[in-house]
C-alpha positions in Angstrom: 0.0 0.0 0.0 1.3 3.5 -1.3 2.3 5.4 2.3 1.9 9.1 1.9 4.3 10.3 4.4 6.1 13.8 4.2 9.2 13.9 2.5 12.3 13.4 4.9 13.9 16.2 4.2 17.1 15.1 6.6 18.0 11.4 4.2 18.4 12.3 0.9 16.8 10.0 -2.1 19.1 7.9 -4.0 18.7 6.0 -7.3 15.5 5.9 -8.8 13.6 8.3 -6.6 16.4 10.4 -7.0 16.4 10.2 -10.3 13.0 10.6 -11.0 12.6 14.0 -8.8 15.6 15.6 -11.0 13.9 14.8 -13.7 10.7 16.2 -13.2 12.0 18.9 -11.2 14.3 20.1 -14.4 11.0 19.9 -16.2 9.0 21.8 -14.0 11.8 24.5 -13.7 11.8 24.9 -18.0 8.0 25.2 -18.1 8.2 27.7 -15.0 10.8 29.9 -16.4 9.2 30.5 -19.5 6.8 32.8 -16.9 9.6 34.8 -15.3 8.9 38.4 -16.1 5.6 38.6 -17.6 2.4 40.2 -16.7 -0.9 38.7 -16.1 -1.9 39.9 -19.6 1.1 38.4 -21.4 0.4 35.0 -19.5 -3.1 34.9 -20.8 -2.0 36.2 -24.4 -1.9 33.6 -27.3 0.3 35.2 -29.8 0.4 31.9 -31.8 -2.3 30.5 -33.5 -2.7 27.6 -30.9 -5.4 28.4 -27.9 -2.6 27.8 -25.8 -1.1 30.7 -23.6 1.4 29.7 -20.6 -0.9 30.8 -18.0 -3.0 28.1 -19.1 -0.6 25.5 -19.5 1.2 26.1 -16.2 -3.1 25.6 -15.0 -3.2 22.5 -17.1 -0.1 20.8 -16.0 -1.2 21.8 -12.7 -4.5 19.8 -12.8 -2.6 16.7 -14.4 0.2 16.3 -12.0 -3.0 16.8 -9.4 -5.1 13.9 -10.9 -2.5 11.7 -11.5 -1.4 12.1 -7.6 -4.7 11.3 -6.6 -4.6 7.7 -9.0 -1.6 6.4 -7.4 -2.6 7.4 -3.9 -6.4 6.5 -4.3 -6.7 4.2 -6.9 -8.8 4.2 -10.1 -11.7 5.7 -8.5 -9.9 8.8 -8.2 -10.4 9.6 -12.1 -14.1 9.3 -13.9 -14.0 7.2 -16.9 -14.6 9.2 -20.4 -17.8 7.9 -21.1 -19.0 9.1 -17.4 -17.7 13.0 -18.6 -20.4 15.5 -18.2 -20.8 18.3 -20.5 -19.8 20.6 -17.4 -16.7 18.6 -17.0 -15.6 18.9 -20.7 -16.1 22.7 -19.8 -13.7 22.7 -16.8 -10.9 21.2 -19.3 -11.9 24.1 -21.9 -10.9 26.1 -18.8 -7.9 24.5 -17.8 -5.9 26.0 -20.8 -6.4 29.4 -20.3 -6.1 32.1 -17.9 -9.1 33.4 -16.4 -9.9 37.0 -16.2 -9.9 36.4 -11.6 -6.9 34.0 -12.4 -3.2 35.9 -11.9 0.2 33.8 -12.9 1.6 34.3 -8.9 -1.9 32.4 -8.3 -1.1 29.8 -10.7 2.3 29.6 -10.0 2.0 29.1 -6.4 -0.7 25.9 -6.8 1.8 24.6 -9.2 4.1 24.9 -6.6 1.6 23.1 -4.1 0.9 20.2 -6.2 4.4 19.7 -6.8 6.0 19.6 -3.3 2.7 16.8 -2.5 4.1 15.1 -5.6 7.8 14.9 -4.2 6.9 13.5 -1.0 4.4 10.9 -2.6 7.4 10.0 -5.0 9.6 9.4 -1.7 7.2 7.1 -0.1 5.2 5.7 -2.2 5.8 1.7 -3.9 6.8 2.6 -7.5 5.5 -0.9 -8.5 1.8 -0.6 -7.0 -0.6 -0.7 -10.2 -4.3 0.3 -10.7 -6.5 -0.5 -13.6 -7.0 3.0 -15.6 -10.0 4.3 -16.0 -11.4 3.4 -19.1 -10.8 6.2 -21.8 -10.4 5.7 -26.0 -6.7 6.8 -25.6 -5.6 4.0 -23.1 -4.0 0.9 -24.8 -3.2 0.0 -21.3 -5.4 -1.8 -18.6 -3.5 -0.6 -15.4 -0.5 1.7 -15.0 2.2 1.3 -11.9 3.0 4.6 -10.1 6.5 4.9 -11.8 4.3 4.7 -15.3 2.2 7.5 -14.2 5.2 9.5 -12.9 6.6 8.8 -16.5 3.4 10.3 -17.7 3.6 13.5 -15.6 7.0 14.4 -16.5 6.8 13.2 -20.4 3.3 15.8 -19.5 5.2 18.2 -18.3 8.0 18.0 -20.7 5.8 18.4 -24.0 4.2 21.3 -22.4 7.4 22.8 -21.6 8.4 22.7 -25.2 4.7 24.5 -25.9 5.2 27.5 -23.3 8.8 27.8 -25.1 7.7 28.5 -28.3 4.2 30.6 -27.2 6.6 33.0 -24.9 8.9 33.3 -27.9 6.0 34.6 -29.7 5.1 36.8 -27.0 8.8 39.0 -26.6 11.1 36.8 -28.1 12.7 35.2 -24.8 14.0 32.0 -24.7 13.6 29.3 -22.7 17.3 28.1 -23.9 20.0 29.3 -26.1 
């Protein structure tokens, strides 16, 4: 059973929990510092012509990371399967991706930030092997996932979306993530 103790913060993580905290911590830092510097308006902006804008996807990876938690802590009950969707909870994701006008980036920066320090001490507890079936969806080829497959998800997740916010702040002032 997954434990959901706090993070010691006094014995370092070695090997594979180590690893996979760098990892997702180096991706969290690239999609974060695409943010530094901007105003509310710029982070709401979508200067491509995607619907995407990074307030939004900073919101969206948000809500994944949060979701994903919740399956490997609770189990597949924790997600609704697709068919069970609601109108109103298609609308929610519509949501997800952009940046409200009560929303502000230090808002949606600091759940991130939330979410994320839960994640770390989940990753240091938690038994990496422990599967549950996935809820049944059209884009699962899958019939269960271990925690380490859904922390694979989050940071490939976070990762793609990183690579998103880098080109949409580009278009916004012409910073770069990198280079």
């Amino acid at each position: 059973m997954a434990e959901t103790a706090a993070l010691d913060k006094t014995t370092p993580l070695t090997g594979e929990r180590a690893d996979l905290l760098a990892v997702l911590s180096k991706t969290r830092h690239f999609l974060r510092f695409t943010t530094r510097e901007l105003t509310d308006e710029q982070a709401a902006s979508r200067p491509a012509a995607s619907e995407l804008c990074l307030g939004g996807l900073i919101k969206h990876v948000t809500g994944v990371e949060r979701g994903w938690v919740d399956f490997i802590v609770q189990g597949t009950g924790a997600m609704k399967d697709f068919d069970d969707m609601t109108a109103e909870d298609f609308a929610e994701r519509a949501t997800e991706f952009q940046l409200l006008p009560d929303e502000t980036l230090a808002g949606v920066l600091d759940a991130y930030a939330d979410v994320a320090a839960r994640t770390d001490a989940m990753i240091a507890t938690t038994d990496l092997d422990r599967a549950w079936p996935l809820p049944k969806a059209p884009w699962f080829q899958e019939d269960s996932w271990s925690a380490r497959q859904v922390l694979l998800h989050i940071i490939a997740e976070t990762a793609q979306h990183a690579g998103h916010a880098d080109i949409i702040r580009e278009a916004i002032d012409g910073a770069k993530t990198m280079g």
